[in-house]
Structure formats: structure tokens, C-alpha cells
N, C-alpha and C positions, 0 to 999 in steps of 0.2 A: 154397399159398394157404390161409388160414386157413377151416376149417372152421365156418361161420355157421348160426344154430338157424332156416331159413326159414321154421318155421311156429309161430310161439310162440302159445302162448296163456293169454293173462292171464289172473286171478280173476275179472274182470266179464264174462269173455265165456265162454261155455260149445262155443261152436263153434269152429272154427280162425279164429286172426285174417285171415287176407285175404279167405275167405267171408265174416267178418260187415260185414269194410270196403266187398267189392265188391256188398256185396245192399247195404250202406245209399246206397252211389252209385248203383247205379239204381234206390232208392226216393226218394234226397233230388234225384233231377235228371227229372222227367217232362216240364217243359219244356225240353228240349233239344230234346224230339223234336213237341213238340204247339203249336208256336209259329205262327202266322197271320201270313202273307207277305199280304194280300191288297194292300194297297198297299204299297209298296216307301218311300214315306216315313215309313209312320205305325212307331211303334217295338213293339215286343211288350213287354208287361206281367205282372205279377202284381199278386195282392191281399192286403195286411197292412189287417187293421181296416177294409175292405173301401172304403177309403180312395181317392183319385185322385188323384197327382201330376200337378203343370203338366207339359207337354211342352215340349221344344223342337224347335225346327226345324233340325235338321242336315243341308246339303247336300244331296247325292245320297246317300249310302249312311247308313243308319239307325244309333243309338247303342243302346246293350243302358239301357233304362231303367224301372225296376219301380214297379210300385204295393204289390207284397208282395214276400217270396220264393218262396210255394210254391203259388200256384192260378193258374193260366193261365185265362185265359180260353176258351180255343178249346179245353183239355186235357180232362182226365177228370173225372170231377165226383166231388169228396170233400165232398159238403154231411152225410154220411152217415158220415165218419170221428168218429171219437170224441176228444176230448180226451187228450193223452199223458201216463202217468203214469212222469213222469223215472224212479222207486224201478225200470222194468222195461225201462229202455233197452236196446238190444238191444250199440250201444257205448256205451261211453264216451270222452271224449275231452277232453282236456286241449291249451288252444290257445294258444301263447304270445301274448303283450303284446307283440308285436314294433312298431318305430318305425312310421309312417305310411309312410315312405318303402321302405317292402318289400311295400306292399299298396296300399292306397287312394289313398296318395299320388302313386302311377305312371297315377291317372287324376285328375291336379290336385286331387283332396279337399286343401285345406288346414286344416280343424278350427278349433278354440278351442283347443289347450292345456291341456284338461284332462282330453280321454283321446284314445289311440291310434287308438279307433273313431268312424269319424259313426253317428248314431242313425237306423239303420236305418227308425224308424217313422215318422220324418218326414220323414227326408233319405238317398235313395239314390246314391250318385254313378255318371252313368252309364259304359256301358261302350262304348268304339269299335263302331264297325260292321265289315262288310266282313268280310274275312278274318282279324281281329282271333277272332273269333266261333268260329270253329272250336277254339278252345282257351281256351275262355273256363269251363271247369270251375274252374277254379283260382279265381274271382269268383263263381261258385256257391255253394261246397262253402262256401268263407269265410261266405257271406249266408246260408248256412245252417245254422251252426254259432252263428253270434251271435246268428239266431231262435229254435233250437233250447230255449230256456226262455222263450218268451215264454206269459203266462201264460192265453192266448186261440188260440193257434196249436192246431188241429186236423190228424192227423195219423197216419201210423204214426209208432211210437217208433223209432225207426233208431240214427241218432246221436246224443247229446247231450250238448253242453259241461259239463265241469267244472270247479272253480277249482281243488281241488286234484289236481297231479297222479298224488300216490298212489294214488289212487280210479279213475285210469285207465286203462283201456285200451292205449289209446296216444295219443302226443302228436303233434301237425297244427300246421305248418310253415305259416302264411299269406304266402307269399314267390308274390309274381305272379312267376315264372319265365318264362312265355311272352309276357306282356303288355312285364316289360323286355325279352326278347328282340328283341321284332317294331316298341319306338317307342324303345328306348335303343342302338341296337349301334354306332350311329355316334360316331365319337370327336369331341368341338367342342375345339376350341381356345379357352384355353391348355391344357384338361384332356390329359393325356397318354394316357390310357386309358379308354374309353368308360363312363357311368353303368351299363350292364349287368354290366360286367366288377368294375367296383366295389362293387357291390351284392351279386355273389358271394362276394368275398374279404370285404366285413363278413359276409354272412351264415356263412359258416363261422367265424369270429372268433367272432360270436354262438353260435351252438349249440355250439362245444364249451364256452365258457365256464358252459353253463348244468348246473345239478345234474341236472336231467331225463337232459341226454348222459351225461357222465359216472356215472349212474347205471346206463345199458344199454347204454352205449359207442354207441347212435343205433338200436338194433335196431327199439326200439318209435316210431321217429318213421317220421312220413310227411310227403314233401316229394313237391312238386306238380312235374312238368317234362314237360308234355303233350308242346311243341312239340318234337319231334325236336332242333332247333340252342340249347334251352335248358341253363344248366346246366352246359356246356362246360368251365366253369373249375372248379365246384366237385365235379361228378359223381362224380369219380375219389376225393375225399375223401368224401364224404358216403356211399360204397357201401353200408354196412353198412343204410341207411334202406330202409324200403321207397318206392317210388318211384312217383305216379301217370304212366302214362305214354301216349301213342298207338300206339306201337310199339315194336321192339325194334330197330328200324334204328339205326344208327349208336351202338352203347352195345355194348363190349365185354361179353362174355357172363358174368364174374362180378363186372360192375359192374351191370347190369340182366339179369334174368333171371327163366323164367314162376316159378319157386319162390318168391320173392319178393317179386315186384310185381306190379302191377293193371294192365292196360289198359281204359282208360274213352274211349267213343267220341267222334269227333268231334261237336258240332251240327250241326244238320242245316242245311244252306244251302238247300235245294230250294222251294221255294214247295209250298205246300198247297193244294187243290181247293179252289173256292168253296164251302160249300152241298152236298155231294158225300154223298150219302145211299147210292150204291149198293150191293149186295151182291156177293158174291165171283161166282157166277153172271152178274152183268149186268157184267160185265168181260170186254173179250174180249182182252183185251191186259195181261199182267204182265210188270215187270220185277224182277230179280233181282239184288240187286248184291254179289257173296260176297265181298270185298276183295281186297287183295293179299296174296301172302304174300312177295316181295319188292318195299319203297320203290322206286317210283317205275319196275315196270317194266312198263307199261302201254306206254306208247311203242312198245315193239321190238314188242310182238303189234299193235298198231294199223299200224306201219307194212311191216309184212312184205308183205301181200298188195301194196303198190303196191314193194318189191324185186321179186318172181315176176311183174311187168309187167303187173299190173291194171290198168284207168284209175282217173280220179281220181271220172270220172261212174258207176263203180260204188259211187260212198259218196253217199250222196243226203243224208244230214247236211251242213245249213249252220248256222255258225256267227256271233254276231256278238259283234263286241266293239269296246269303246269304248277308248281308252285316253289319257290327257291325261299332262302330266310327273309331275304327282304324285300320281295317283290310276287303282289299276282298280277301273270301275264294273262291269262283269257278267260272270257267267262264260259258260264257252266250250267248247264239246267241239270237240276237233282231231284229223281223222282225216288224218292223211298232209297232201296237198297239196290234199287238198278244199278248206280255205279260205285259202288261200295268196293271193288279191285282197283279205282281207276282212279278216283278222287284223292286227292289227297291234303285237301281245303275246302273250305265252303265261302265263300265271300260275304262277308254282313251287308243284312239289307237287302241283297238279289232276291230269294229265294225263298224268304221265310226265316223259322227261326233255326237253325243249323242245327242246335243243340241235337232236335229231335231225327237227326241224320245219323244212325252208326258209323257212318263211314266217318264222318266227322270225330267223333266221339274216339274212332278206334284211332284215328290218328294221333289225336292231341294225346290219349292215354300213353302210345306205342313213343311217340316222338317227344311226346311232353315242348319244352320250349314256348316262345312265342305263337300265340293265333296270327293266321292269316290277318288280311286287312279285310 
């Protein structure tokens, strides 16, 4: 296995490049985490030019649709941040001109034809809902790199777009990876081989053609492959990149790996307190949630105690979920057989691995059809 330089560091950066990558992702993403669930229809926003886009009314599960990129409303208050001067960017970052159809186009943006990007400051296209969201970095980082010189944007100076690449850092890959994953993987007829699968084989097409590759063989690119199942066809090509990613599950170890790549969190699905003022003191109840450190094995600890012949009435967690053929509305905690009357889904990825749920099981037997998502 060829010997790869994991921690390069360019001219414009004076710290190791994955430190200056992974502080500007969690200085250029604070809404992930500060987003306002109070109604479940109304969508979360930001503010560009302190401006208010029309809404629309989407169903049951909410679309990701912005008034800016970077000031949440419910988040942290930067009325106090200063003005960023590009000359002391912390990165820099060079972002290819890729088609519509690798980025904005995978959420129906159709354009004019006379550039690759919609203008952000008047027209944001929004983003699915649902569990769409959970790997929705990849439509961030993008909206944040193309504000990134707007000439009223306040701010740290984190990242910031360049046109030429020499001048940069490193080069950023705007390929929604997760987004074709989760609305392209199915194959329509006549096509032989699903939108996803094809969108990979161009995008490898595209980057080694480009000077940028061929110039660092892909060392200094970053390409975005949150969702664990993204990526599949071109991963094993593309190694040498560094990689944004959620985890290290399923990605042999010198194709992802910590030397190399970043893990950048998921959004936060949880609903936020209303009005919630209190102090750590007037709390008499914390939770703690330290992750996994192996995908999806949650399951086997949840359902042990009811092997060793627990009942079901010792997990006093009830669950509820909805589920129609083409849509899960809410999520769901499943402990064993507790909600084995009520469930009628298990959602992949939340919980562990479903299979080992009867409720699940008795469904899919009873109703057969399509799995949930």
C-alpha cells in the first residue's frame, strides 16, 4: 500500500490541514445544532441581508429552507462579530464549477443557464426534510462557501472561497453524495443503472480530468460522503481525498481512516425546549448520549436484558410511530418488545439493527411490501 502524506500542510495554512478543516466546520455549521423544532411544520431559517424568504407548506415533515446561511435565529447571537477580512482567512479553499446536476440540481434547482449556482441572496433551494437532515453538511458547507465573500457577511474568518486554485488550500468537491444516495439509488427503467451510480462514474471522470487532481494526485481535495451507504462506487477510487464523513463503519481502513479524514456530526433531529431559561442546578435530570463506537450496535445491549428473561413491563418506554407506504413521520425508541402493539416500522440506522425487533419482523411478515426507510 502506497505510503500517503496524511497531514499536509499548504502555504495558506499555518496549522495542520485537518485542524484548520475540522475547526472551520464547526465554526461554519452552528445551526446544526441551534435549530428551533417548536412546530414541527414551520421550517428553520437563517438570515442573509436580514431578508425573509416566502415559505412553503410541505406536508408533514418540514424542508431545510433559509433566509441566510449563517444566523439562526433561536442560535447564538453574533450581532457583535466583526466583518471578515478574506487577506486573514484561516482556509482557503478553492471550489470547483461543477454541473448543477452534482449539487443543487439533486434538489430540483433548475437555474437560467448562465451559471452552475442559484444566487443564494435571493433564491435558496430547499432542502428535504425528515431524515434527509441528518446528513445535510454537504448543503451547508456548499451555502457556505459561496457566502463566504459576500461583502456584508459578519463573521469568523474560517473558510473562504477562492477562484484561483493555486492560492489554495485545498480544493472542496460540492457533490451531494448523501442527498443522491437517500432520493437516487433506485434504478427507473429504461435506465440500466440507477442516477446515483451514475453520478459517481461522472464524478470520478470529472476530477481526475481536472489540473487541480492531477496536480496532487486528490491529496488536497475534500469530498463530502457523510452518509455511511454514499460513495460506494467511487470511494475505493477517490482514497487518496480526504473525506467528510459520519463514521468509519463500512469503509475499509486505508480507504477512510482518523489520519486522514474528518468526522463531522450528525444534525440534531431532537426538538428544543420552548422558552427554557434554566440553569444546570434547576436540572434535576441529564442525559448523556457518548455514541457508538460500533454502527448500529445498540440493538444487542437494548435487547439482552429481555434474553436473561426480563419482562417487557420492566422498560416503561413507550413508543409511538406512524408509518404510511411512503413516508416515516416520527421517530421512535425501541426497547425489545415493549412496543411490539404499537410500532409498526423500525427506521434504519436509529436504533440499532431492527431485524432483531419482533415487532419489526411481525410487520414486514404480516404486511410484507416495502421496508420502511
Amino acid at each position: 500500500m502506497a505510503n500517503k502524506n496524511t497531514q499536509p500542510c499548504w502555504p495558506g495554512c499555518r496549522l495542520p490541514l485537518l485542524f484548520c478543516l475540522g475547526f472551520a466546520i464547526v465554526l461554519a455549521l452552528p445551526y446544526l445544532f441551534f435549530l428551533d423544532y417548536n412546530d414541527p411544520k414551520e421550517k428553520f431559517f437563517s438570515m442573509i441581508e436580514n431578508r425573509r424568504l416566502p415559505l412553503k407548506d410541505h406536508e408533514e415533515e418540514p424542508s431545510l429552507s433559509m433566509e441566510s446561511t449563517f444566523r439562526v435565529q433561536s442560535g447564538p447571537a453574533d450581532e457583535d462579530l466583526k466583518q471578515c477580512d478574506l487577506s486573514k482567512a484561516m482556509l482557503k479553499v478553492f471550489m470547483y464549477d461543477m454541473p448543477p446536476e452534482f449539487h443543487f440540481g439533486l434538489l430540483d434547482w433548475k437555474g437560467d443557464g448562465k451559471s452552475v449556482w442559484p444566487d443564494i441572496q435571493t433564491e435558496i433551494p430547499d432542502h428535504p426534510g425528515g431524515l434527509n437532515l441528518q446528513h445535510s453538511i454537504e448543503y451547508w458547507l456548499t451555502l457556505d462557501l459561496l457566502s463566504s465573500r459576500f461583502s456584508d457577511r459578519s463573521g469568523p474568518c474560517t473558510a473562504v472561497r477562492v477562484d484561483d486554485s493555486r492560492e489554495a488550500d485545498v480544493v472542496f468537491v460540492p457533490f451531494f453524495s448523501s442527498l443522491s444516495y437517500n432520493r437516487h439509488s433506485n434504478v427507473k427503467p429504461p435506465e440500466k443503472i440507477s442516477r446515483n451510480k451514475a453520478l459517481q462514474k461522472k464524478l470520478v471522470e470529472y476530477l481526475t480530468a481536472q489540473q487541480e487532481w492531477k496536480r496532487s494526485g486528490g491529496l488536497d481535495h475534500i469530498v463530502m460522503a457523510h452518509h455511511p451507504n454514499s460513495m460506494l462506487g467511487a470511494r475505493t477510487k477517490l482514497w487518496r481525498c480526504t473525506f467528510i464523513l459520519a463514521d468509519f463503519g463500512r469503509y475499509v481502513p486505508h480507504v477512510a481512516n482518523v489520519e486522514k479524514d474528518i468526522i463531522a456530526p450528525y444534525k440534531h433531529m431532537i426538538r428544543t425546549f420552548v422558552n427554557d431559561s434554566s440553569g444546570f442546578d434547576d436540572r434535576p435530570t441529564l442525559l448523556y448520549f457518548q455514541g457508538a463506537i460500533y454502527r448500529k450496535d445498540t440493538a444487542a445491549v437494548l435487547s439482552s436484558p429481555l434474553r436473561n428473561g426480563s419482562s417487557p413491563s420492566q422498560f416503561p418506554l413507550e413508543c409511538s410511530v406512524e408509518c404510511s407506504k411512503t413516508r416515516y413521520h416520527k421517530p421512535c425508541m425501541f426497547f425489545g418488545q415493549t412496543c411490539r402493539r404499537k410500532c409498526l416500522c423500525v427506521p434504519s440506522g436509529f436504533y440499532g439493527n431492527k431485524q432483531l425487533y419482533s415487532c419489526y419482523n411481525n410487520w414486514k411478515i404480516k404486511r410484507g411490501g416495502p421496508k420502511c426507510p
